[in-house]
N, C-alpha and C positions, 0 to 999 in steps of 0.2 A: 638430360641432366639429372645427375643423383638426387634424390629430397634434400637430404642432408647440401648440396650445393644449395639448392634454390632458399636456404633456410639460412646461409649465408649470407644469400644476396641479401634477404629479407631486412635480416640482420644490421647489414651495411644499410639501407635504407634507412629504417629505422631510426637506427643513429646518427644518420647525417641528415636527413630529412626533419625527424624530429624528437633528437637527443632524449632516444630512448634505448632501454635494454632491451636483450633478447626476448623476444617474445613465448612465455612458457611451452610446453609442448602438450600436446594431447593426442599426438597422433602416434599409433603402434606402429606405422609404416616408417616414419623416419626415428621412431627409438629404437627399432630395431639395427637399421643402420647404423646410427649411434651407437649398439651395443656390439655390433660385428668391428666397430674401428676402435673400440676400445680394446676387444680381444686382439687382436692385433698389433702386438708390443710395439710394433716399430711403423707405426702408421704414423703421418705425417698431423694426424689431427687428433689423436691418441687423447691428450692432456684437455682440449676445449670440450670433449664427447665424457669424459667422464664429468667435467663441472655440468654439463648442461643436463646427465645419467641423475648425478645425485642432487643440484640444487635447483634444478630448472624445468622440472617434470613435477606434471599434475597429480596430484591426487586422487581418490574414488576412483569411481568408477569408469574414468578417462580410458578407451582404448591403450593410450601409452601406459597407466597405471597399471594394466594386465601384463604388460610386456616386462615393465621392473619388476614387478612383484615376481613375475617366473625367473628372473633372470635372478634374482637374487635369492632364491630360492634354490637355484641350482647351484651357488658361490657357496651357500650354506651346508648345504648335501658335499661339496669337494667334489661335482660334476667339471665346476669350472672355477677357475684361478685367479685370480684379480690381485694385486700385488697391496691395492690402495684400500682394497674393501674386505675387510675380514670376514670371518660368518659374523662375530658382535657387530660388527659396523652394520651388515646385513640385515639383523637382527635391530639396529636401533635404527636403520631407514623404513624398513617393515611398520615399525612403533607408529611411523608419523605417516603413511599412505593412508589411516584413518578408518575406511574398511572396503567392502569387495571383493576385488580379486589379493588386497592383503588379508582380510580376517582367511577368506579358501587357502593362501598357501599356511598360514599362520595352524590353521586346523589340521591340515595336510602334514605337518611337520610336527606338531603337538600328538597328536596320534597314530604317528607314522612307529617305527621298530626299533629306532635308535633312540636312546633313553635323556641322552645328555642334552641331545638336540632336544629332544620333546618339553622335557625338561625346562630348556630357555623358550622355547619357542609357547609354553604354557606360562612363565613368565610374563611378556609382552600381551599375550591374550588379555592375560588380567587386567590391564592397563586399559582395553581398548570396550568403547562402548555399541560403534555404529553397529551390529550384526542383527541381521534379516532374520527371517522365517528357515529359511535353507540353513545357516550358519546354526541357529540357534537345535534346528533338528538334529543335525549333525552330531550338537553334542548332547544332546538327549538321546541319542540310541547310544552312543559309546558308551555313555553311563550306565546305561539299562543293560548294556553288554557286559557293563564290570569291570571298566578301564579305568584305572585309579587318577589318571591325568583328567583326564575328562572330571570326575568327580572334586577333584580338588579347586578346578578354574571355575566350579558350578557353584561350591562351597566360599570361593571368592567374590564371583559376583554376587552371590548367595548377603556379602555385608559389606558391598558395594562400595569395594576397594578402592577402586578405578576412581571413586570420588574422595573417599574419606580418606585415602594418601597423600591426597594432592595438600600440597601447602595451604593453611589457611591464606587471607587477604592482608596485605600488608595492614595496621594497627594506625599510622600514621602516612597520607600519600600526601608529599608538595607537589602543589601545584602551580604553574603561573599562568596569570590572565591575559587572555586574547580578545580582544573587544571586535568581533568579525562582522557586527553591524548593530548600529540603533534602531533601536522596534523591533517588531514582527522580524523573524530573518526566516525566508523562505527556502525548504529544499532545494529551488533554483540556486540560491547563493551557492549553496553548495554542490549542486551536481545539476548544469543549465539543462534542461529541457531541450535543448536548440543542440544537448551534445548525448543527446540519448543511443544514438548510435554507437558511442564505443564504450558504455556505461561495461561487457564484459571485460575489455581490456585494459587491466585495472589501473595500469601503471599510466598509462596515454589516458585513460579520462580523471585521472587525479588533478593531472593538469588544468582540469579548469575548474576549479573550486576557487572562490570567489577570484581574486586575480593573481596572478603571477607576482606582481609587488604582495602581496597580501601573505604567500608561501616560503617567500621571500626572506618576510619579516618572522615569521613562525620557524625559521631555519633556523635565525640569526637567537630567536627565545631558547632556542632549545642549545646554543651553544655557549648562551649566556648561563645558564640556568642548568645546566646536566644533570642535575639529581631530580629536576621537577618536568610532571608533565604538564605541558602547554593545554587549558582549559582552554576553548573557545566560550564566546557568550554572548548571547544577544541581549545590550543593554536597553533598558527599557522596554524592555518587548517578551517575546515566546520565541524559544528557540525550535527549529523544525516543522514551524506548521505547514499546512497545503496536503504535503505526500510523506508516506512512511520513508520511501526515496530509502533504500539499502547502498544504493549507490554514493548518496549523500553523506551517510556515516563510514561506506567503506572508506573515501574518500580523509573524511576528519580525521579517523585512523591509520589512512596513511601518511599522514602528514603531524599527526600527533599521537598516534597510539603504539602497540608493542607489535613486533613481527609475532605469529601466532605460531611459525613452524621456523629453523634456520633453512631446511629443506624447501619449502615450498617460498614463491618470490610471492613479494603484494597482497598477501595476504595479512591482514594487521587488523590488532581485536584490541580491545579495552580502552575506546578513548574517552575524553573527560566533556562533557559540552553543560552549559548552563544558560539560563534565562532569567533577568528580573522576574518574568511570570513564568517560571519554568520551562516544561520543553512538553510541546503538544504531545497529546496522546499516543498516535501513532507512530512519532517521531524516536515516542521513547521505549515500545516494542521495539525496534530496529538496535536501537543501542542496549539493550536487554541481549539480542541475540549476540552479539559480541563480545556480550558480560562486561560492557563500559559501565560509566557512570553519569546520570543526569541528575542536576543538580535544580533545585528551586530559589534564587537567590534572595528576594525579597528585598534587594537594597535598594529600590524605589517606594515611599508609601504613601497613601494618601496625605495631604497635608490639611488639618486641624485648627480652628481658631480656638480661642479661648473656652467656649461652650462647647467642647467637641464636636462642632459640627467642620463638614468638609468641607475645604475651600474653592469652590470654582473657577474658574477663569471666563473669558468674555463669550467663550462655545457653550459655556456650560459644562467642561467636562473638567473631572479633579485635577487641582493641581497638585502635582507631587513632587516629594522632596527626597535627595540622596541618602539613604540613612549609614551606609557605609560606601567606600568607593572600591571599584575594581577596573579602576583605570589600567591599560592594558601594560605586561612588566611589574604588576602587583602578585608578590608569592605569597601565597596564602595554601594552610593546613587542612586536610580533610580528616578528623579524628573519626574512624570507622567502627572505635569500640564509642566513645561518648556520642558518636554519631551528629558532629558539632562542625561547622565550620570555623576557622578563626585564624586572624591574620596577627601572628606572632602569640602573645599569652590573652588576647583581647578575642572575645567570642564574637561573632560575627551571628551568627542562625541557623536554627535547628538544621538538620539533614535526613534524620531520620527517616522519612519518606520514600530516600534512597537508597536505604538499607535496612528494607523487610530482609527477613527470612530467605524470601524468595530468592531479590534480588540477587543476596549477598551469596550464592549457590551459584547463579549462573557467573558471579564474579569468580570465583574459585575454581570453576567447571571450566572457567574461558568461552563461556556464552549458554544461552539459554536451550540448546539442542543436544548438547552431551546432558544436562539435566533432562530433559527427556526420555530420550533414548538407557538413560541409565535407569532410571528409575522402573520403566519399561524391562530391562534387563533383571534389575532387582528380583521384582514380582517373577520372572520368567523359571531365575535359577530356583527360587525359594519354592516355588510350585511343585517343579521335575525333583527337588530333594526331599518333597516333602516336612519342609519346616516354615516356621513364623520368620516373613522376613523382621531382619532388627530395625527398631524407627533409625532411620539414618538423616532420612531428609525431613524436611521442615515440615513440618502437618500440611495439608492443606488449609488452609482456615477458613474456617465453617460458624457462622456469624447468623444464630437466628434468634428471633426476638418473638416469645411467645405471644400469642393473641393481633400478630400485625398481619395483613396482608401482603401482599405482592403486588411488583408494580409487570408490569407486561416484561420488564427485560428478567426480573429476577423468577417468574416462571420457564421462559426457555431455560434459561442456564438451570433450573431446578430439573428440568425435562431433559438435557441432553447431557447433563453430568457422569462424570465416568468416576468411579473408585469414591464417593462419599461415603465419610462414615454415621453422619448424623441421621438421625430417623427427622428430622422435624425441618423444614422446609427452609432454604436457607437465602439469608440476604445478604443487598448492597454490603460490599466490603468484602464477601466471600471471597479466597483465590481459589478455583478449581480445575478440572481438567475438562474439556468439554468436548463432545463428538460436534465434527464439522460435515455438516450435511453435506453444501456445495463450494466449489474451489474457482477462483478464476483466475486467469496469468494473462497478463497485458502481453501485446509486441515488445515493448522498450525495456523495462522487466525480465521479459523473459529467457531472455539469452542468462542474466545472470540467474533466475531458478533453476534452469538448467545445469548451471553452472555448481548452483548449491546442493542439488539432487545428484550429481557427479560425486560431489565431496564427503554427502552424507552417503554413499554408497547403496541409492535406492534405484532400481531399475525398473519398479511397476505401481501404478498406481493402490494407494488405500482401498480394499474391498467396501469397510466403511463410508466411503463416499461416495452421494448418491448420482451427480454429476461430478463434471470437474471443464472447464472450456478456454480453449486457446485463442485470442483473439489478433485480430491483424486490423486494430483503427488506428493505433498510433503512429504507422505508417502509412497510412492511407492515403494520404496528399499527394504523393510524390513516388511512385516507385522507380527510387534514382538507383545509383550503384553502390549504396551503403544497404537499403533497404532490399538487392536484389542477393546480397551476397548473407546478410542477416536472418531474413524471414523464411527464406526455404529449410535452411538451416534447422533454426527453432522450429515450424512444424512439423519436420520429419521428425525431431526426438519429440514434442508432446504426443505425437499420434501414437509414436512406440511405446511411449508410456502410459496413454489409455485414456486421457483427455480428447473430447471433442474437438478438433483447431479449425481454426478460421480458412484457413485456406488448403484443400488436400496433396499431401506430398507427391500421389499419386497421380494427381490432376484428372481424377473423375469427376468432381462436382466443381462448380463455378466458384471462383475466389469471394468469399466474402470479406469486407472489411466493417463488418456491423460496429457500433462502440460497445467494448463490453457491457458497461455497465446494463444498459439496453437489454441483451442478452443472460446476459447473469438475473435480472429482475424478472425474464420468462422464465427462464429455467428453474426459479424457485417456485414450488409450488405448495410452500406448507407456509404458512405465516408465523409458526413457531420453528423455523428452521436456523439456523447458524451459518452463517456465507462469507467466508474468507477469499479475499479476492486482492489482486496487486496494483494498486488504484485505493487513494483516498477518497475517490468514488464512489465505490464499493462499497455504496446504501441502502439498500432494496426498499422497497413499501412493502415487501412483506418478507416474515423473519425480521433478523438483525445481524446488519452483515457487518463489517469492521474490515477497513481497508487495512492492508499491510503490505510488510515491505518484502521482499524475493524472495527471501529465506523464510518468513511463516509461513506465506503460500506454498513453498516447497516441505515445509516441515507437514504441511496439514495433506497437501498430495502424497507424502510417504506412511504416514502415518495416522490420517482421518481422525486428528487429534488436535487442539490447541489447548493452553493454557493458560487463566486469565483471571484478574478479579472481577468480580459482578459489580459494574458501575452502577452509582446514582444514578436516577433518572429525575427529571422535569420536564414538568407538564404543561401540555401546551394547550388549551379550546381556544375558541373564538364565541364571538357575541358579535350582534348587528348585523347589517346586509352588507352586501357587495354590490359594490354599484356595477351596472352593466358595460357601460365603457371601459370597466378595472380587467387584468389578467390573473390570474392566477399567480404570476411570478410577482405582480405587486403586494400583492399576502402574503408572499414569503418574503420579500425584503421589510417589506413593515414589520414581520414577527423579529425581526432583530433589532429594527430602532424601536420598537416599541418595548422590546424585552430588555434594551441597555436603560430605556429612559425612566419604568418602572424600579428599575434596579441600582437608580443612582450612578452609573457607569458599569457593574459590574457584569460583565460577562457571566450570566449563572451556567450557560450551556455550557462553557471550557471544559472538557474532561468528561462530559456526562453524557447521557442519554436522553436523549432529544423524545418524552413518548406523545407525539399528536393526536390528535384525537380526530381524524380525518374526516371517518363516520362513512359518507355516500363518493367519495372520491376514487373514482380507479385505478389501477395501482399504476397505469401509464399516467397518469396527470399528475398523482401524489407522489409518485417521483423525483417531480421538479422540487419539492420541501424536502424529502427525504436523500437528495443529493447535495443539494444548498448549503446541508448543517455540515458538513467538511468546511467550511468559510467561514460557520458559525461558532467553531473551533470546537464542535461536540464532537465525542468518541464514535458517537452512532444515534441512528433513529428510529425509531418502530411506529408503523399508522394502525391506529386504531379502526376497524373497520367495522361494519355492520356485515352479519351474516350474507347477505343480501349481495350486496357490494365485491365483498369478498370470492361468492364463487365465481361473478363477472370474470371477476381476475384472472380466475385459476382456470377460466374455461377460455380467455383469451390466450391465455398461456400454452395452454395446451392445444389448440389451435396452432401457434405457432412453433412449438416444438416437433409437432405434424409436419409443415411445412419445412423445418431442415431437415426433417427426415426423410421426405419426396425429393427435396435435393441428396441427398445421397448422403447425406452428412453421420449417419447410422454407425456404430462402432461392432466391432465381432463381441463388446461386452454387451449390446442391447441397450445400452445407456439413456441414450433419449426415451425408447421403451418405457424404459423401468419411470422415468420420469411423469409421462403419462399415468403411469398404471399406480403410480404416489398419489397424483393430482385428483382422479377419480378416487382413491382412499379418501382423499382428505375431503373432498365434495360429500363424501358419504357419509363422513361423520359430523359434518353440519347441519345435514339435511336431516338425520337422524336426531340432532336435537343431543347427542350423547359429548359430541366434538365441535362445543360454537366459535366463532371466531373469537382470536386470542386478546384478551379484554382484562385488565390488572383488577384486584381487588376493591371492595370498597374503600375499606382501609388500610389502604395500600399506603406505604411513609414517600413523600417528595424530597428531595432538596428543596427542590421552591414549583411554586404554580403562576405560569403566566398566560394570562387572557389577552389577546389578541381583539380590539375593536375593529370590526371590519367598515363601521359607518366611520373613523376617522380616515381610510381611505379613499381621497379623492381624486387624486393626479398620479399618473406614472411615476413608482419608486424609482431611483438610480442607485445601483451601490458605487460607490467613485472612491479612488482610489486616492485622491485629496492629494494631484503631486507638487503643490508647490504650499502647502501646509508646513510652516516656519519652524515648527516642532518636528523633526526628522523622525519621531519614532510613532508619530502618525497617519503616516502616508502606508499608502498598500497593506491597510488591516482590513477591510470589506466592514468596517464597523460604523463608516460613514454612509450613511442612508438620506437621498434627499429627492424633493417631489422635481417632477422636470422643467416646473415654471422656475426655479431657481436658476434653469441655466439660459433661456430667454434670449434663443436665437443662436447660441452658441452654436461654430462652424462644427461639419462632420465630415472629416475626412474617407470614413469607412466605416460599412456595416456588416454584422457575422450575426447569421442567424445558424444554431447549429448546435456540434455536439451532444453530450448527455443532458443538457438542461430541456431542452425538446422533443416533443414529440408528434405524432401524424395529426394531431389538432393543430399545432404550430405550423406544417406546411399547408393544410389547408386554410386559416387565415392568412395567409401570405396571397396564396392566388385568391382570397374573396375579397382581399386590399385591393389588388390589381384593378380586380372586376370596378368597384369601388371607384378607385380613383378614373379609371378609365370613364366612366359613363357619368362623373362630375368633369372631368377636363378634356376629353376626346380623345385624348394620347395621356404615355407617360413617360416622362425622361426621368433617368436617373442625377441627379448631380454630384455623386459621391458611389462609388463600387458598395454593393452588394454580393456578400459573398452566403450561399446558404447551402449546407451539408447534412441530407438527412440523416438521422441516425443507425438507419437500418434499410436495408434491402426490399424488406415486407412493407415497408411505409412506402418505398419508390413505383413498388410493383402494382399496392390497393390504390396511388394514387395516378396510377396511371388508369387503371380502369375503370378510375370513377369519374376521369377526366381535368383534374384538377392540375396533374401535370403537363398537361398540353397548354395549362393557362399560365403556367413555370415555364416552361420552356417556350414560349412566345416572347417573351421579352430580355431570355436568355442570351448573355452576349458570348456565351461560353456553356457547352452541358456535355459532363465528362463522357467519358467514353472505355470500357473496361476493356477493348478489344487494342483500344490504343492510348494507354494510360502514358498521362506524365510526368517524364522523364527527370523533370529539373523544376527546384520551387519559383515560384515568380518573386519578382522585385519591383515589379510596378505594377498598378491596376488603373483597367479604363473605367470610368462612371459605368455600368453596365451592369449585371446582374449574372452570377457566375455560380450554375447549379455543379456543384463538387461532388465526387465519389463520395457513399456514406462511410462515417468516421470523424476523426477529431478535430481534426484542420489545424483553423488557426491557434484552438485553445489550449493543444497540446505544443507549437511554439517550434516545435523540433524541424520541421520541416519547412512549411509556408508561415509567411509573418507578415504583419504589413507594415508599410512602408515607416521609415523610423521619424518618430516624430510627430505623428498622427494621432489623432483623435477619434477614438474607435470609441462605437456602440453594439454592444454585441449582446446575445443571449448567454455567452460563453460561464463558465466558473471562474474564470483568473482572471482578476487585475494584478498579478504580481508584476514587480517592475524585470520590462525585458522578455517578456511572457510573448503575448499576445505584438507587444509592438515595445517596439528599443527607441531609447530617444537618438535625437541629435544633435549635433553642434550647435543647435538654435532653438529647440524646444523640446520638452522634454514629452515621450511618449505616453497617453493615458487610454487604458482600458475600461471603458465606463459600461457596467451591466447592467441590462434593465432585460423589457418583455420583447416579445415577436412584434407585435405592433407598433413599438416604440423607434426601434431598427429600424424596419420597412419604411415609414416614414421619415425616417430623419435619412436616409439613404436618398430619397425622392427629393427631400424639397435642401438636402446639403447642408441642414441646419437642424437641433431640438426644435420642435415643434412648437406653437403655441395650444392652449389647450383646445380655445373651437377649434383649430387644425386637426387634431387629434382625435376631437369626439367626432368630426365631420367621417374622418376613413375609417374610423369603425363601425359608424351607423350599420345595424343591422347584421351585424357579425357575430356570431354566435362565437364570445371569447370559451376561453376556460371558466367556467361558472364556477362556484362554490355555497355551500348553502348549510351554515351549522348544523349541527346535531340539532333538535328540541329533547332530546334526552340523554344524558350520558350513558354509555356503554360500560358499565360495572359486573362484576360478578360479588357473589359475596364470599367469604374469606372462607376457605376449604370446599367449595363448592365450584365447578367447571362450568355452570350453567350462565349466561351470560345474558340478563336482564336490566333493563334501565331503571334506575333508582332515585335520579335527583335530577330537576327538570331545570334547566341553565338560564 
């Protein structure tokens, strides 16, 4: 059977299975086809092969993309004949393939011996931004040879046409509201976790964004309403928090934003999303890249007695009152020059915030990577011409305040900043351009960075960057027939493009499904390093890493570049002891009810920088805080370490960057190498005394400082997801924090010890429970499944031959097996204890889940609803998070424990310690040297 047949059949599937369109093409093998039936005047399928030649074919760097681009190439030249496609038409298909193998024939025919042709085809050049190192050489010798064409497209990008043509932003946008949930609305709403799998195929995974009634009604807006676009909005809450999710806003914009090409299908940029409390930090990189708009509504506010003080309710927490409504069907004005909201001639609140400089460029750009890449272009012409490029774009803004210090985050950015022009050390607020050391691309993700590294027309990795790592945990549960057909897939392109991957295309080295995050935290080896990774995860203990969504990841792997303002930071210490019975994970849930309760409700992490003050914590243990602050609804975190502490880190690290390397994991770039050979750099200038561990000024400016009491710790924190809380816009914000005698025998249907929040201390408390209970009761039964998924490979391996796994897999009713993984996710579980492949499991949702309606205690990240466990017709599903020890027992006795219960199976367990500073880690202001100054 022809391709072209089977692409038929596909086709009719599709559409009667599930009433979709053709599926775009990316394959040369069947455009080609396609292009021999179009030559072919009197073919029976003539008219279907041209709509699918011109509207139905990929972009970049797509195999099909080389094939149109030559083909219309040759239409252009009067090689070949097309009745429907002129050389202009040719010539405005060319415009919109973006770049690759169109910027090669574009160059090819600009510099070719026919003048008229060159002529237009230098035209369209102007227009176009994405072009490489090869493209850009190209026209750097031409010039240098004295080709007037060449010189004049040098001279154009030269004042950066391609941007300052384009239409400004409309002055006034209507819009109308979409009320898509009350509270917190999580990336699941928008793009389920459970539908990760067809996250590249844009059109089939639009389909499940919030529900099908809910698209329904966004159809029915948009046909009420046709001059205005459909806002979505999370009332009373944060729009986007949890994950950057690319999929989540392609999604919004397909369903509310503007097609981006007529040529290309499902591709859709600029949509409109808002929030009572705005749209999470990450959330609003992602709609930056598509040059949307987020909005910060403020139409909920604190509510006031007579004394100005704030009114509480019976929780304690403020009551708040509507200060305007955006009841959903409400049209309301975005004025982008007064930068004003306002629903008819009545001002509603400021916006401003939404349209920086910055913003309002990637609005007119149609997303934040043609900004990029042009400005990159800018510099490149003005260079090879020899002139001052003209200011076109927005300054960077460079924000320093004499005689202040720095806080740990605004020295990396001062350290890794690219093109500043201030000589004097620059702060909080700065937007700059920043070199990204390390890069990491999730499984579920990464088919779409592929996708978006296709479109930007990049074919190899940033030299700039010092890693970059392809991971395989968010399919790790299950290697069914979505994941067999997916993952091979995406590792043969990340390995071609020069990313380390999880699993080898070639099948030399053993499948890993480590969780990135895990991996990403070894592979850093500089504390002042920058770590962009595809995963809200994507926290490290050392550096500061900033999850994002498919397309940064892919823009920072093209380009070993990101762009970004230098956030606030607050600070975190501690004071008092930790009682010995306590975990680790109960200090980091404390530090959020203690920092909401100091703070009168207000979340001060939202937005910022999380900087802890860790001191003696290594960087596997301070993990668990510096991944937590994702929930915390911080932008990012950075641990303060002592010198000491520190090289620990970098020498386990580099230990284990050894170990992928004896696995065979090694690139022809030496990348893991090169890793090593940073790691000892960086050990050497600690040790030297010249380079100490990275430590903020004395008087360095906070937002705010919060002290954490470790002596008010005295019972297991729970974060609880609060799902039958009357107040609908309080449920599943991770902002309810409560000790575990408050739930006083409460039944447990399931426990998940697992994912990024643990580490090989957490599996070995488990088996010194075992031991534990064992030798107080004779045996142990489970009364409730135990599901536990180490993180990593290296944790399964040390813990095998230190014996601790053989005390895991003793009362295992179930321990995976990589030789014969599988196949299909479960739907019921026996009380029993089920040691899983390492990876995400149940927290990633996509795969395994448990039973709907259950009452899960997990070490996991997500309580979002529908996450971890879906309700049912009779009870609603709750994912309560707490420590390893808290699990393990409520797993055994099928119920929250009481607290002797609980001191009783820890006796003599060596938890996660932690043990404050007695001196703070200070430098003093213009000095590197990092000395302790003020005694806590």
């Amino acid at each position: 059977m022809s391709l072209y047949n089977e692409y038929m059949e596909e086709i009719q599937t599709r559409k009667t299975e599930l009433g979709l369109s053709p599926k775009p093409i990316d394959s040369a093998d069947l455009l080609s086809e396609i292009i021999a039936q179009i030559k072919d005047t009197g073919h029976e399928h003539r008219e279907d092969s041209l709509n699918f030649f011109i509207y139905n074919t990929l972009p970049g760097t797509t195999s099909a993309a080389g094939v149109k681009a030559q083909f219309l190439k040759e239409i252009i030249l009067g090689e070949e004949t097309v009745a429907e496609i002129s050389a202009d038409f040719a010539f405005e298909l060319l415009s919109h393939m973006k770049g690759g193998p169109s910027i090669a024939v574009l160059l090819d025919l600009a510099l070719g011996n026919d003048e008229a042709v060159a002529k237009q085809a230098a035209d369209v050049l102007k227009t176009q931004v994405f072009l490489y190192d090869a493209d850009t050489s190209r026209l750097e010798a031409a010039f240098k040879a004295g080709n007037a064409i060449a010189k004049d497209i040098l001279e154009s990008y030269a004042k950066a046409e391609f941007f300052t043509k384009l239409p400004d932003i409309a002055e006034k946008i209507e819009v109308v509201t979409y009320i898509a949930g009350e509270g917190d609305i999580s990336t699941d709403l928008l793009s389920p976790g459970n539908q990760a799998h067809s996250r590249a195929d844009r059109e089939l995974h639009g389909k499940c964004m919030i529900t099908p009634e809910a698209q329904q009604e966004i159809v029915e807006l948009q046909k009420k309403h046709p001059n205005a676009k459909v806002m979505l909005i999370a009332e009373k809450g944060t729009m986007g928090v949890g994950s950057s999710r690319m999929s989540g806003v392609n999604n919004v914009a397909l369903w509310a934003g503007t097609q981006a090409s007529p040529y290309v299908p499902f591709i859709n940029i600029a949509p409109v999303v808002a929030g009572t409390n705005g749209i999470a930090p990450i959330f609003l990189t992602t709609v930056d890249v598509t040059g949307g708009i987020g909005l910060d509504l403020k139409n909920w506010v604190k509510k006031t007695d007579e004394n100005g003080n704030v009114v509480t309710d019976a929780n304690g927490d403020p009551v708040l009152e509507e200060a305007y409504s955006v009841a959903t069907g409400t049209v309301l004005t975005i004025d982008t020059k007064a930068q004003k909201l306002y629903n008819g001639d009545q001002e509603l609140v400021d916006v401003s915030s939404s349209f920086t400089p910055q913003k309002v460029e990637f609005m007119k750009a149609g997303g934040s990577y043609a900004v990029v890449f042009g400005k990159k272009l800018q510099t490149f012409a003005a260079e090879t011409l020899g002139i001052e490029a003209p200011v076109v774009y927005a300054a960077s803004k460079e924000i320093s305040h004499e005689g202040q210090g720095l806080t740990a985050v605004e020295k990396i950015f001062n350290r890794n900043a690219v093109g500043v022009a201030s000589e004097t050390p620059l702060h909080a607020g700065s937007n700059v351009r920043v070199k990204v050391n390390i890069v990491g691309s999730q499984d579920t993700t990464g088919p779409m960075t592929s996708q978006e590294l296709e479109a930007m027309a990049a074919s190899t990795i940033s030299p700039l960057v010092d890693g970059a790592y392809q991971s395989g945990c968010h399919t790790a549960s299950v290697w069914d027939k979505k994941a067999q057909a997916n993952i091979p897939k995406l590792m043969a392109f990340m390995n071609k493009f020069g990313l380390i991957t999880a699993r080898d295309p070639k099948g030399v080295y053993h499948s890993m499904t480590d969780v990135i995050h895990k991996v990403l935290n070894d592979i850093t080896v500089d504390d002042r390093a920058i770590i962009i990774g595809g995963d809200s995860h994507t926290r490290m203990s050392k550096g500061v890493a900033f999850g994002a969504d498919s397309g940064t990841v892919a823009l920072a792997l093209a380009t070993g570049e990101s762009a970004m303002p230098i956030p606030e930071s607050v600070k975190v210490t501690f004071k008092g002891a930790m009682a010995k019975h306590m975990d680790f994970r109960d200090v980091v849930h404390a530090t959020q009810a203690q920092m909401l309760k100091q703070f009168g409700g207000e979340n001060v992490f939202q937005g910022r920088i999380i900087e802890v003050h860790i001191g003696t914590l290594m960087a596997d243990q301070a993990f668990t805080f510096t991944d937590w602050t994702a929930e915390m609804k911080a932008k990012a975190s950075i641990c303060i370490s002592n010198d000491e502490t520190l090289i620990k880190s970098i020498e386990l690290a580099k230990s284990r960057i050894q170990i992928m390397i004896n696995k065979g994991m090694e690139n022809e770039a030496k990348t893991l190498q090169g890793l090593i050979d940073l790691a000892d750099e960086r050990i050497a200038g600690i040790n030297s005394g010249e380079q100490p561990a990275l430590a903020p000024d004395d008087n360095a400016k906070y937002y705010a400082e919060v002290v954490v009491n470790l002596d008010e710790i005295v019972e297991p924190m729970i974060a609880d997801p609060d799902v039958n809380n009357e107040d609908v816009s309080k449920r599943y914000t991770h902002d309810v924090i409560r000790p575990v005698s408050f739930y006083d025998g409460k039944p447990v249907d399931l426990g998940f010890v697992g994912s990024c929040m643990v580490h090989k201390g957490d599996m070995q408390i488990i088996a010194q429970m075992l031991r534990n209970l064992e030798k107080q009761n004779g045996s142990i039964e489970f009364k409730a499944p135990l599901v536990v998924a180490p993180p990593t490979y290296n944790i399964v391996d040390e813990l095998k031959a230190e014996g601790d796994w053989e005390v895991l897999a003793k009362y295992a009713g179930f321990e995976f097996d990589d030789e014969n993984p599988k196949t299909a996710a479960r739907t019921k579980y026996e009380n029993i204890l089920y040691l899983e492949r390492p990876g995400c499991n149940l927290c990633m949702g996509n795969q395994e889940k448990a039973e709907p309606g259950d009452t899960v205690i997990a070490t996991s990240t997500r309580l979002f609803q529908g996450r971890v466990v879906a309700d049912s017709n009779e009870k609603k599903g709750e994912s309560l998070l707490g420590s390893t020890p808290l699990v393990v027992l409520s797993t055994i006795l099928g119920r929250f424990p009481t607290m002797d219960e609980y001191q009783a199976a820890v006796e003599g367990i060596d938890l996660t310690a932690f043990t404050p500073l007695e001196e703070e880690l200070t430098t003093k202001f213009g000095s590197e040297q990092a000395v302790p100054v003020k005694v806590l």
